[in-house]
C-alpha positions in Angstrom: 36.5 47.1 16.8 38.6 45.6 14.1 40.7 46.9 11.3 41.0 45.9 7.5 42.7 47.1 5.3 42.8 46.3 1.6 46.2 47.2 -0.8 44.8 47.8 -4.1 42.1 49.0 -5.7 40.8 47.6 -8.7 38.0 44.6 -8.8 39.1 42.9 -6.1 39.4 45.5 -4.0 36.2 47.0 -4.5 34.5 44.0 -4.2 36.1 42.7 -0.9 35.0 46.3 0.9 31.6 46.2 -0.7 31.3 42.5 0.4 32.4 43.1 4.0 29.7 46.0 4.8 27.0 43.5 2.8 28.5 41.1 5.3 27.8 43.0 8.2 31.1 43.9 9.2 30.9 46.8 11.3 35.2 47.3 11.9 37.2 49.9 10.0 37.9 49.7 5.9 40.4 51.0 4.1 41.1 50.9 0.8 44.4 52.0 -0.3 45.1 52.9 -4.0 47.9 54.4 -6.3 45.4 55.0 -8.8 43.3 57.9 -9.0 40.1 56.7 -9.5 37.7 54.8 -7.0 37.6 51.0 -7.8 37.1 50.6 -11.6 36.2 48.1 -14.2 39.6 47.2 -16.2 37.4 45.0 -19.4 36.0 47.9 -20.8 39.3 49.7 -21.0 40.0 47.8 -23.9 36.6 47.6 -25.6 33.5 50.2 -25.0 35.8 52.9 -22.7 38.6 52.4 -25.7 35.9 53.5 -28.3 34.5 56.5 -26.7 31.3 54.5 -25.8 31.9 54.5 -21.9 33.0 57.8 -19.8 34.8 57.5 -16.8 31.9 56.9 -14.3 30.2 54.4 -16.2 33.5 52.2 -15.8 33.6 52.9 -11.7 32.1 49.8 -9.9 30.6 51.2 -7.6 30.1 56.1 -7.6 32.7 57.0 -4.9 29.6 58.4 -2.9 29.5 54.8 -2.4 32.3 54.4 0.0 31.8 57.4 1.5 27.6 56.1 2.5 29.7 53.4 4.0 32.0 54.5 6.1 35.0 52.8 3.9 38.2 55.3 3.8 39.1 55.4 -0.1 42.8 56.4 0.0 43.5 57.1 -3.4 47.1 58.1 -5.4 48.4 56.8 -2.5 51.2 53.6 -2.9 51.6 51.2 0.3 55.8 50.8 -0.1 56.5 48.1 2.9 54.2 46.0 5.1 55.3 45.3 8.4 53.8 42.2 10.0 55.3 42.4 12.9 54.1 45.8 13.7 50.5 44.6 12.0 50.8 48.2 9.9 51.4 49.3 6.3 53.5 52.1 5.0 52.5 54.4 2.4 54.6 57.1 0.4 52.6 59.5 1.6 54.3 59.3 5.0 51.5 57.4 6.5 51.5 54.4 8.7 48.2 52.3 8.7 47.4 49.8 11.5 45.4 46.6 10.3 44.0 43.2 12.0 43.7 41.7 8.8 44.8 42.8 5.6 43.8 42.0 2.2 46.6 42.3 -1.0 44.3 43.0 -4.3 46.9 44.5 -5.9 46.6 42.9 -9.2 49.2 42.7 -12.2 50.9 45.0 -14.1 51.9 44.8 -18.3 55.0 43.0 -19.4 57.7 45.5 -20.9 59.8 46.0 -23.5 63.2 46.3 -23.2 64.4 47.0 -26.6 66.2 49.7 -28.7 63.7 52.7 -29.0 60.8 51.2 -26.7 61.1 54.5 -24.5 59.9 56.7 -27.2 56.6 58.6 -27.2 54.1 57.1 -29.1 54.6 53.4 -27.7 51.9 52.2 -25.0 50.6 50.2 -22.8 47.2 49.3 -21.6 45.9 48.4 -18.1 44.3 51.7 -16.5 42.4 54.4 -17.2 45.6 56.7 -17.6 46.9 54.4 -20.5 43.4 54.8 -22.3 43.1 58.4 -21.8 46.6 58.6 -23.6 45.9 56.4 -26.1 42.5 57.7 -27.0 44.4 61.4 -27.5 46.7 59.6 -30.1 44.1 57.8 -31.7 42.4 61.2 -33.2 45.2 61.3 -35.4 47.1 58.2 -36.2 47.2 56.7 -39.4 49.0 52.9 -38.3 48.9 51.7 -35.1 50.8 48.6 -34.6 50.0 45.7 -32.0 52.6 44.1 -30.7 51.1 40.6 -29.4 47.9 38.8 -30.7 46.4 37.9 -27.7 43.1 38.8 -26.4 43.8 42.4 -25.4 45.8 43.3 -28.9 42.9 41.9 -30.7 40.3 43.5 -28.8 42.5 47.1 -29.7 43.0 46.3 -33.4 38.9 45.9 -33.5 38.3 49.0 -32.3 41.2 50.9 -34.4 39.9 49.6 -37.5 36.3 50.8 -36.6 38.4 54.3 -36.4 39.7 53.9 -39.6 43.6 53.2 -38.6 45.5 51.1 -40.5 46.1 48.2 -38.1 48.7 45.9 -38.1 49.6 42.9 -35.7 52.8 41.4 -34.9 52.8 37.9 -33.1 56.4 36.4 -32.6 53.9 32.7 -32.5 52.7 30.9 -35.7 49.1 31.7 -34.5 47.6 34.1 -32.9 46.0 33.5 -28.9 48.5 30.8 -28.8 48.7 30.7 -25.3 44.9 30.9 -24.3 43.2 28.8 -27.1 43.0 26.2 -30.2 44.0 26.2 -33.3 40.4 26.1 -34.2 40.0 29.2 -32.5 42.7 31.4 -33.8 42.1 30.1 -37.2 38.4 31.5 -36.7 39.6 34.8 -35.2 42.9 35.5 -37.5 40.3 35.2 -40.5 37.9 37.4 -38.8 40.5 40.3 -37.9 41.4 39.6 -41.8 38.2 39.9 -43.2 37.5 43.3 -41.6 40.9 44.9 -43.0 43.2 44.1 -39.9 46.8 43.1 -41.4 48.1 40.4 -39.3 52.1 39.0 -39.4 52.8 36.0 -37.8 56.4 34.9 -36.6 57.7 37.9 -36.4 59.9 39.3 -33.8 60.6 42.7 -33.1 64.4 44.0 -33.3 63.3 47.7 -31.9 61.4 50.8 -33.0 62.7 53.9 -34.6 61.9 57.4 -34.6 63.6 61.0 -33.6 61.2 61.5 -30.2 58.4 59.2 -31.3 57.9 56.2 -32.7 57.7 56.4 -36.7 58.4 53.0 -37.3 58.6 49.3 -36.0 61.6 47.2 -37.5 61.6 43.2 -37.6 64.6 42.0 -39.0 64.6 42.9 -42.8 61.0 44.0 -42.4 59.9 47.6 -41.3 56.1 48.3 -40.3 54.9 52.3 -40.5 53.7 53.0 -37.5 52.8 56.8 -35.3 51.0 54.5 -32.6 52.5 51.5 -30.9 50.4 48.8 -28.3 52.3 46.6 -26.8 50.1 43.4 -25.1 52.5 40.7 -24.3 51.4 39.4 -20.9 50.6 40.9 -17.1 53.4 39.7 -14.9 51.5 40.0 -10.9 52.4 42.9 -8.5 53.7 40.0 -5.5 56.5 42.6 -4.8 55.4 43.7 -2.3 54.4 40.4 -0.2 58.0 38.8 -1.2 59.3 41.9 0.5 57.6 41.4 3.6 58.4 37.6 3.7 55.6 36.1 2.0 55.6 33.5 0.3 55.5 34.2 -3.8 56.0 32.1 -6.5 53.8 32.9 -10.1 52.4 35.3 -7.2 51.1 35.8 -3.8 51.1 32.0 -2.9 47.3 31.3 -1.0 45.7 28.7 0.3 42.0 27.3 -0.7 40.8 30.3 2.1 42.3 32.9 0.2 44.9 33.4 3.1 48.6 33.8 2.6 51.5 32.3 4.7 50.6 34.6 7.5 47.2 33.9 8.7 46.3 37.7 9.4 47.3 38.4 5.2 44.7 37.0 2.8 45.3 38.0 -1.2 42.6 38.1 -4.1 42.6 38.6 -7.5 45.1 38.6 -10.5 48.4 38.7 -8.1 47.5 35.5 -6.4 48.6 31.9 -7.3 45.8 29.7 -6.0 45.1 25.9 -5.5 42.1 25.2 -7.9 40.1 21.4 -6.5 38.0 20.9 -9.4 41.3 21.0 -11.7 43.6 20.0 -8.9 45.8 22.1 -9.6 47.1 25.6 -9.0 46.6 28.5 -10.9 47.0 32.7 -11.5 44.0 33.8 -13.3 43.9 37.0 -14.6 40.3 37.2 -14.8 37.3 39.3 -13.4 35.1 36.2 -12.4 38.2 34.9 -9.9 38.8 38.7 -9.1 35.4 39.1 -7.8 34.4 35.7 -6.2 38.1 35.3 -4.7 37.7 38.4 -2.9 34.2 37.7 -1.6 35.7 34.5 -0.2 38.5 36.0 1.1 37.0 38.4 3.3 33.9 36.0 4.9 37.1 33.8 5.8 39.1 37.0 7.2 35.5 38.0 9.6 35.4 34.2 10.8 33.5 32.6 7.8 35.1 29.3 6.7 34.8 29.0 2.7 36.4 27.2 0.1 37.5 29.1 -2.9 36.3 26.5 -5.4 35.2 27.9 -9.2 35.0 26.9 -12.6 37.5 29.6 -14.8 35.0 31.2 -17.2 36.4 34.3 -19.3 35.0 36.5 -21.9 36.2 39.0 -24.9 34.2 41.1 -26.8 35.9 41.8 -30.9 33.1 43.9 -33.3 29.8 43.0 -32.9 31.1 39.4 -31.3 31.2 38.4 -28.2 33.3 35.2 -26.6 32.7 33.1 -23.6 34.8 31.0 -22.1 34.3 28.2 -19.5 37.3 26.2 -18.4 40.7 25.6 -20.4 40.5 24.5 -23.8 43.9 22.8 -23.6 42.3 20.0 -20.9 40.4 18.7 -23.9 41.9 16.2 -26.5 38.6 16.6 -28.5 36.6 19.2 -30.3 32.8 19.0 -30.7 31.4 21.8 -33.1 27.9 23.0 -32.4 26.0 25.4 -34.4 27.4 28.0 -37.7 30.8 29.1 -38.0 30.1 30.8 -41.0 27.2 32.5 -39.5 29.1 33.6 -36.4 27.2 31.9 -33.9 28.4 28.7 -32.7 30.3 26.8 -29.8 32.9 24.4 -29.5 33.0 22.1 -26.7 35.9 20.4 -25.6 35.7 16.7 -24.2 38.4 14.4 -22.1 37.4 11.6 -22.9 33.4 11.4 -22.4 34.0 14.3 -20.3 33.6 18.1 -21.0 36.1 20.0 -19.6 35.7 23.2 -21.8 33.9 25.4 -24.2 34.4 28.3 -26.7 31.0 30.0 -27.2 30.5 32.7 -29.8 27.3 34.9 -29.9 25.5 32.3 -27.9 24.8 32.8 -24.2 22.8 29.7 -23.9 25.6 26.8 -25.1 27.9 29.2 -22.7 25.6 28.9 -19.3 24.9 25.2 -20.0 28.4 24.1 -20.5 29.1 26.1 -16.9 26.4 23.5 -15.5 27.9 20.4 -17.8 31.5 21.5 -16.6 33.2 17.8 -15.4 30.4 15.9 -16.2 29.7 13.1 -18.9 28.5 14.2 -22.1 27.6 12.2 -25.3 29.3 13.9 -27.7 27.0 13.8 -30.4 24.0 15.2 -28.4 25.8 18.1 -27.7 26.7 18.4 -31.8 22.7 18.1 -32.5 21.3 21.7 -33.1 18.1 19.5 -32.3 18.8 18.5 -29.2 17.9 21.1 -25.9 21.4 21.2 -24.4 19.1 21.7 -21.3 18.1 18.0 -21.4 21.9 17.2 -20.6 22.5 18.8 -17.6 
């Protein structure tokens, strides 16, 4: 009877074990994690688990009865330090040696870091697990400013949840917009007035020099410029966790380097999830994704293909955020487009913004409405007229 074992465990992980006892695989499981939680959900960190609104069980995917019903070994606060392919095992720090006949690396991504004068003082976080939440949350209860350092999606999603609290927020993005790097003009424009509107302060090109303070951070300085601030977040990017793989010989490049299977350059390794850097046919080209769709449906590819299955890991990138009462879906890369089609009330908060190549839709933003959002992800690559899909009067459903 055969042996998997899975490094990691966040979505991916979780997923891939649930998937292979759906699956009917009858081998051993093992899940190893350095975390101390079962499998978890990371989006809510940021959002409902941030505000109090979600406990710590509500954000497991799965109640870690789960595993033990079955039969998957959860290894957790446990940290796999080498993998030895010739030997087919895994070393942990715990002293362990695990034996595996395939073996899956979900081992996900970890925050970009600071490296500047003061960025080791209390009071200066992170956020990616349940740890950095808990830490922050304790903090929140009595700061007064909290500074964001990066406007992306994850500073954003923060600074509308301080606010709610009543902190004084401010964020600092080095860019002359914020979301830059994931979105349109016409999309920062919409959120930078929104975070505006509901008392966020927001500073754009602005670099940080360092922070100050005697053990903790008092104060953020930018050049001539110093920001008040007893809580720090700092969301500048996830870099992927490929150490491990490029220590073993694997090859790594933006990540653990699979092919359309989900397999790695040894055939008995298959990856999933935010540390991979994957071939993408519908956009022909290669991506890392740190998303929970391609988290999820990556792994469930990856481990039909490791029992004998032969799939193709072929989806559409969709994301989502959730700022205040508004939620954001996202199908495709807004950047593919050259242009915009507006659909519905900006002013209102609910509308969408569809992105063509051409006669071709290749994108779409959709705020507060679930319907333009699910019939884009059926319209995705196909020929659209453009002024069909501006008409409010016009059943997007007659498109498809």
């Amino acid at each position: 009877m055969s042996h998997i074992v899975i490094v990691g465990a966040g979505q991916a992980a979780g997923q891939a074990a649930a998937s292979l006892r759906q699956g009917g695989f009858e081998g051993g499981i093992t899940v190893v994690g350095d975390e101390a939680h079962a499998p978890y959900q990371r989006p809510p960190l940021s959002k409902q688990y941030l505000a109090g609104e979600m406990d710590v069980e509500n954000v497991l995917l799965r109640p870690e009865s789960f595993y033990e019903g079955k039969d998957i070994d959860l290894k957790t606060g446990v940290r796999v330090t080498a993998i030895d392919r010739g030997a087919k095992a895994v070393n942990m720090d715990n002293g362990e040696t695990l034996s595996y006949d395939r073996l899956l690396l979900a081992t996900g991504g970890r925050p970009r870091e600071l490296t500047i004068p003061g960025s080791d003082l209390a009071g200066i976080h992170y956020l990616r697990s349940i740890a950095d939440v808990d830490a922050i949350r304790g903090e929140m209860d009595t700061a007064k400013n909290m500074v964001i350092v990066g406007g992306g999606y994850i500073g954003l999603e923060v600074a509308s949840v301080a606010i709610k609290a009543g902190i004084n927020v401010t964020v600092l993005e080095m860019e002359d917009r914020i979301l830059k790097r994931v979105t349109t003009p016409t999309m920062s424009e919409f959120y930078h007035n929104l975070h505006i509107e509901r008392g966020v302060q927001i500073e754009l090109n602005t670099s940080i020099d360092g922070f100050s303070g005697d053990t903790k951070v008092s104060s953020v300085n930018c050049g001539d410029t110093t920001f008040d601030s007893d809580l720090v977040i700092v969301g500048i990017g996830i870099l992927p966790n490929a150490e491990l793989a490029e220590a073993a010989g694997l090859e790594v490049d933006n990540g653990i380097i699979v092919d359309d299977h989900c397999r790695t350059s040894d055939p008995n390794i298959y990856a999933a999830g935010d540390c991979t850097n994957h071939p993408n046919p519908t956009l022909n080209r290669r991506l890392r994704l740190e998303s929970v769709p391609n988290a999820m449906e990556q792994s469930r590819i990856a481990v039909t293909n490791m029992t004998g299955g032969d799939k193709v890991y072929d989806a559409v990138p969709w994301f989502w955020s959730d700022q205040y009462e508004l939620k954001l879906q996202m199908v495709g890369f807004s950047t593919d487009g050259d242009t915009e089609v507006l659909r519905g009330d900006k002013s209102a908060n609910e509308f969408a913004v569809f992105y063509m190549k051409g006669d071709t839709l290749v994108a779409a933003d959709a705020i507060n409405s679930p319907r333009e959002f699910m019939v884009c992800k059926q319209l995705y690559g196909k020929q659209v007229d453009p002024a069909k899909l501006a008409d409010p009067a016009v059943d997007l459903k007659d498109l498809r």
